[in-house]
N, C-alpha and C positions, 0 to 999 in steps of 0.2 A: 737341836735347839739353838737357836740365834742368840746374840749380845742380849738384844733388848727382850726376850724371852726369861733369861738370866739374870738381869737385871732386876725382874719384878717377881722372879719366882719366890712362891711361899712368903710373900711380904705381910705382913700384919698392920694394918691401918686402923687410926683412930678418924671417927669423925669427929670434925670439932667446929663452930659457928667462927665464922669470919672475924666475928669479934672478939673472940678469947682468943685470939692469936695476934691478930693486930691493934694496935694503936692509930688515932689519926688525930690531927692539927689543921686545923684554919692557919692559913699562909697570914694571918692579920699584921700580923708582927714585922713580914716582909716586903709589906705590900711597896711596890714604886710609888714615889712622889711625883716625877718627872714624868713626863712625854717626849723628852728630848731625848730621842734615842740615833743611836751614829754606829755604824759595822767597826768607826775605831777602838769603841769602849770596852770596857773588859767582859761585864758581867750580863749574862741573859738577863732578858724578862722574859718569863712563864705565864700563859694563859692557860684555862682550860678547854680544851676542843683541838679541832685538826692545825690551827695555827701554830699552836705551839712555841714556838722562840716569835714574839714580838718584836724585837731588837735587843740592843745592847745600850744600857745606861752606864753611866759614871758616877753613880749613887756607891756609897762604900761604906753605908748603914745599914745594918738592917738587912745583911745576905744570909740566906741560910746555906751554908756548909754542907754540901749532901758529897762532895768528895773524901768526905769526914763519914758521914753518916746518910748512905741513899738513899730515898725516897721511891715511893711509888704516886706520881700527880695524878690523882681521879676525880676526872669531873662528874660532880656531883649531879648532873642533870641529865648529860649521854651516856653518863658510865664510861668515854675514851680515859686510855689510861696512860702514863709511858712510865720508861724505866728512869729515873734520872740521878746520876753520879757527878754533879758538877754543880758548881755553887751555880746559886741563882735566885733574883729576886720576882715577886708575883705579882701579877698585875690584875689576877679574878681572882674575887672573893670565893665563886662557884664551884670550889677546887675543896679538896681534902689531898693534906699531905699524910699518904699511912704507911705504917716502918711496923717491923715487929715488936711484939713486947720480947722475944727470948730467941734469940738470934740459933740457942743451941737444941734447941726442940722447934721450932718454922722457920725456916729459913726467909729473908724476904724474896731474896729472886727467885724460890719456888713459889712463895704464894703468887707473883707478879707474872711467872708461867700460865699458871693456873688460872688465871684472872682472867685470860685470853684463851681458853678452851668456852667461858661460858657466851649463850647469844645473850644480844643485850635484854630482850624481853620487855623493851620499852614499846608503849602506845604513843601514836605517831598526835603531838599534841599535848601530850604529859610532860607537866613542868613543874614538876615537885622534886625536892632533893632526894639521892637514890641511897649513898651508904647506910646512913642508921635505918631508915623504913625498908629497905629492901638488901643491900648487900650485906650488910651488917649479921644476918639471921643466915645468911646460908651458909651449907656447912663442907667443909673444906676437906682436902683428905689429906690426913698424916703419916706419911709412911717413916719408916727411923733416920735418923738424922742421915746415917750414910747415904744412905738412897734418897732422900733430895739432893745430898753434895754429886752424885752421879748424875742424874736427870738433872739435875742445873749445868753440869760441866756438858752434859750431851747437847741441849740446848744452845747453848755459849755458842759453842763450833759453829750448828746452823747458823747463828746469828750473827756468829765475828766475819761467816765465808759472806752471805747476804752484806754487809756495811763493804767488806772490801770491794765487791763486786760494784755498789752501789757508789763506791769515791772512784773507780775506775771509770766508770760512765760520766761521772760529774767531768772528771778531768778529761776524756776523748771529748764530752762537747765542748766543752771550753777549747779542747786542741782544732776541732772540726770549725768551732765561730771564727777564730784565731786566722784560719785556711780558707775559710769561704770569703771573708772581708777583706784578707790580702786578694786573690784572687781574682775578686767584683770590686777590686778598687779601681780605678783608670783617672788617667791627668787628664783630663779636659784641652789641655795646652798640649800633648803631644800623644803618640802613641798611635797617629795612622787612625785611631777608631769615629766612626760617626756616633755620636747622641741626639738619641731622636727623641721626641716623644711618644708615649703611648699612641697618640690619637694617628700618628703618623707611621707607627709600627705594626700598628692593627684594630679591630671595630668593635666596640665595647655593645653589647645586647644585653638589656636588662632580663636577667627569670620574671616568671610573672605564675601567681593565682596558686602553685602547689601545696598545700599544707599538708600537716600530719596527719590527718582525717582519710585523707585521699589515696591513702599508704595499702597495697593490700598484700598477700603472700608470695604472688608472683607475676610476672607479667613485664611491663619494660622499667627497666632501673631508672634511679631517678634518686638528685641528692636536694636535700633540705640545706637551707646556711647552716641552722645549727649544729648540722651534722660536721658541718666543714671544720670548724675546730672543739667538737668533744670528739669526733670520732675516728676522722680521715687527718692522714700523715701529710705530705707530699705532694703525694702522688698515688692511685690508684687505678685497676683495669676492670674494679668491681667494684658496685653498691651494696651498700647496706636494705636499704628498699626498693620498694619497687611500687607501681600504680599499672591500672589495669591499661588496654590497650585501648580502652576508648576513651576513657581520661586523658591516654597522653597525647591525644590528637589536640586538645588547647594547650597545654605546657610548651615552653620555647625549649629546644634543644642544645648540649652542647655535642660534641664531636671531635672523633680522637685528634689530641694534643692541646684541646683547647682547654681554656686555667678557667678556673672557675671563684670568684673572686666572692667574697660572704664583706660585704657594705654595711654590716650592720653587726656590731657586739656591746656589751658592755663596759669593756675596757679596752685598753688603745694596743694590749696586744695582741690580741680576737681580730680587731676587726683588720678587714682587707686580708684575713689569713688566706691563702688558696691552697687549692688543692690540683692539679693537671690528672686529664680525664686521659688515661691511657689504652682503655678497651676500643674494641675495634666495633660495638653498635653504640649508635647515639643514646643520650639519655636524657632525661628533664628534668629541670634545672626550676628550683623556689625562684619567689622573689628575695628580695632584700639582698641578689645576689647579679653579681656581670658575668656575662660569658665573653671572654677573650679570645677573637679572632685574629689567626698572625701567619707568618710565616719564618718565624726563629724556630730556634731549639726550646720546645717548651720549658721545659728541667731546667734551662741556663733561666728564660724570665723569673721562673717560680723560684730559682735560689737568688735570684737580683731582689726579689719584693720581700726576702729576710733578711735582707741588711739594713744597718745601722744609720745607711743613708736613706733608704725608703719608709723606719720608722719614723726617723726628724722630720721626713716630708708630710706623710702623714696625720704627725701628731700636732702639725700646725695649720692642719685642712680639715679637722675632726670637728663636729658641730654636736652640740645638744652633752646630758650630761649623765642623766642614767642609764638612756640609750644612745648610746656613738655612733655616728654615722662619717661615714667620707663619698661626699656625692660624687658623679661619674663625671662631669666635667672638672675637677683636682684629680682623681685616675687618668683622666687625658692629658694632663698636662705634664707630667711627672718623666721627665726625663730620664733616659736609660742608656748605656753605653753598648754598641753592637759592633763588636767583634765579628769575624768571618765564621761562618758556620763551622768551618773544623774547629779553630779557636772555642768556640762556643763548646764543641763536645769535648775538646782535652778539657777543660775546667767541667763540664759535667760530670766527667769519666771518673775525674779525682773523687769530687764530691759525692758523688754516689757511693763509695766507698765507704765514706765516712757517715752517710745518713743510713746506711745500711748496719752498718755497727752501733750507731748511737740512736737508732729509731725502729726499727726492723721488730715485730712484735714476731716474726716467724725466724729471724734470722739474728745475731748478732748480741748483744748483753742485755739487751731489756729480757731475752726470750731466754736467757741463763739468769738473769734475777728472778724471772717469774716463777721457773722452773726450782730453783733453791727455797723458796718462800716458801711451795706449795711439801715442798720434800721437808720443810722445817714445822710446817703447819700439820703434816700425818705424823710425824714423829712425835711433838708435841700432843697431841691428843691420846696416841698410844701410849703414851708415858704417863699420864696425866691421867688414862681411865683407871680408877682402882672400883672393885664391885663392892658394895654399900656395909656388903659381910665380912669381917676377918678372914684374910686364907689361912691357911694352916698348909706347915709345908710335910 
């Protein structure tokens, strides 16, 4: 018999409705005043949904103390929930703050375990409030104090390894930004290198006519813009789709080493994302997107278009306001520093390194984050199932 076998053996559960265990509060009392918010200030502001920290205000009325007394913030509309231990003020009314009524018979951070084994069971368009018409009534399972304080400490672990892992990642990209900027920085006044412009380093070919319609199971690969920043890193040797082979007789193609540039997002960090096509068949290429024709080191332009010098160029060549655009004659113009081709690949060779560590879904900490989540995610729901009937041991 295993730990977690041991753990639940012979336990005896009460069901009890959501409600007779917890308490909740309208944040009303905390709500911010201000919208002046600044990463100097001290105290969050709390939304309810995936946002979550809106910023930091300098309001020091009106905080509610959850380092004192936790909270569990549920939005009242998704049902998102988190755990939160640190004062903070709220910005959505849309929110239920709920704590236990008896700390010694439900624990909160079991119930807030357990909150997260259930699906949301919302209808896509329902916008009615959820805890007292719906979560309120469900019924929760109580097993004796000790064994929540075990399955909360079990839990913990998964969740303390997951955050470290997740500040480890925060800080290798900041060390990787840190290293790519020094790197792709160059004096214009010396250092031997030419700066050219694009239009003079290589030949910008607009995608043309591919839509998502046009998509089928297999046949010759082929990337959408939007694919380019929800889906693709980098760099890639493989598509996500693909279009049949008579379709892709009108699609413009790119071909290995060529960058593939997405012209069109909604926001100024999306757009001009690229991706470098590394597979050895060509593929086709949407509109709203350039195929870059060159002869550098691909990897070395694709990590020159993430710095800090080709957002500021960018962001002052960007046109229109819900849809952003950067036409192809501002991609020609935009200067670039070119080093000798070995030079080129020693700064590739570094930075591959470090996008391999900080980006790599097959290799490196995202694929050890992913990996702990899903091993926190099984354990939590084993711990978490108890059968609707009293065991007897």
């Amino acid at each position: 018999m295993n730990y977690i076998d041991k753990v639940l053996q012979g336990v005896a559960v009460e069901w009890k409705a959501l409600g007779e265990v917890c308490d909740y509060e309208q944040p009303t009392k905390y709500l911010v005043q201000s919208n002046n918010y600044n990463d100097r200030f001290k105290t969050p502001v709390l939304t309810a949904g995936k946002t979550f920290i809106l910023g930091y205000t300098d309001e020091t009325d009106g905080i509610y103390e959850a380092s004192k007394k936790p909270v569990i913030i549920f939005d009242d509309f998704t049902t998102a929930n988190k755990w939160v231990d640190f004062d903070f003020k709220a910005k959505s009314s849309a929110m239920k703050m709920i704590t236990s009524i008896d700390e010694s018979q439900a624990l909160l951070k079991y119930i807030y375990y357990w909150l997260n084994t259930l699906p949301s069971g919302l209808v896509e368009g329902d916008h009615k409030r959820q805890w007292i018409s719906n979560y309120a009534i469900k019924e929760i399972p109580i097993p004796p104090i000790h064994i929540q304080k075990e399955i909360v400490r079990i839990l913990d672990t998964f969740t303390e390894l997951t955050a470290e892992l997740t500040a480890e990642l925060t800080a290798r990209k900041q060390q990787y930004e840190y290293y790519r900027n020094k790197l792709l920085t160059f004096n214009k006044l010396g250092g031997g290198y030419k700066w050219l412009t694009m239009s003079k380093l290589g030949t910008f070919i607009r995608g043309n006519g591919l839509q998502k319609k046009d998509f089928t199971e297999r046949g010759v690969g082929c990337i959408h813009y939007g694919q380019i920043y929800t889906y693709y890193g980098n760099f890639t040797d493989t598509t996500k789709s693909f279009v049949s082979k008579e379709a892709a007789k009108k699609f413009r193609k790119a071909q290995k080493g060529d960058l593939i540039i997405a012209t069109t997002s909604e926001n100024v960090d999306d757009v001009c994302k690229t991706v470098v096509w590394l597979g050895e068949e060509e593929i086709c290429i949407s509109g709203e997107t350039y195929i870059f024709k060159h002869n550098q080191n691909p990897k070395y332009l694709a990590y020159y278009l993430q710095t800090p010098m080709f957002y500021d160029y960018k962001k002052q060549h960007i046109t229109g306001t819900k849809v952003i655009r950067v036409h192809g004659t501002k991609l020609e113009n935009f200067e670039i520093p070119v080093p000798p081709l070995e030079e080129q690949e020693r700064i590739v060779t570094i930075l591959d390194k470090f996008n391999i560590l900080t980006s790599s879904i097959s290799e490196g900490l995202p694929k050890e984050i992913e990996l702990r989540k899903k091993q926190y995610e099984y354990y939590r729901d084993l711990l978490l199932t108890f059968p609707t009937n009293n065991i007897e041991s």
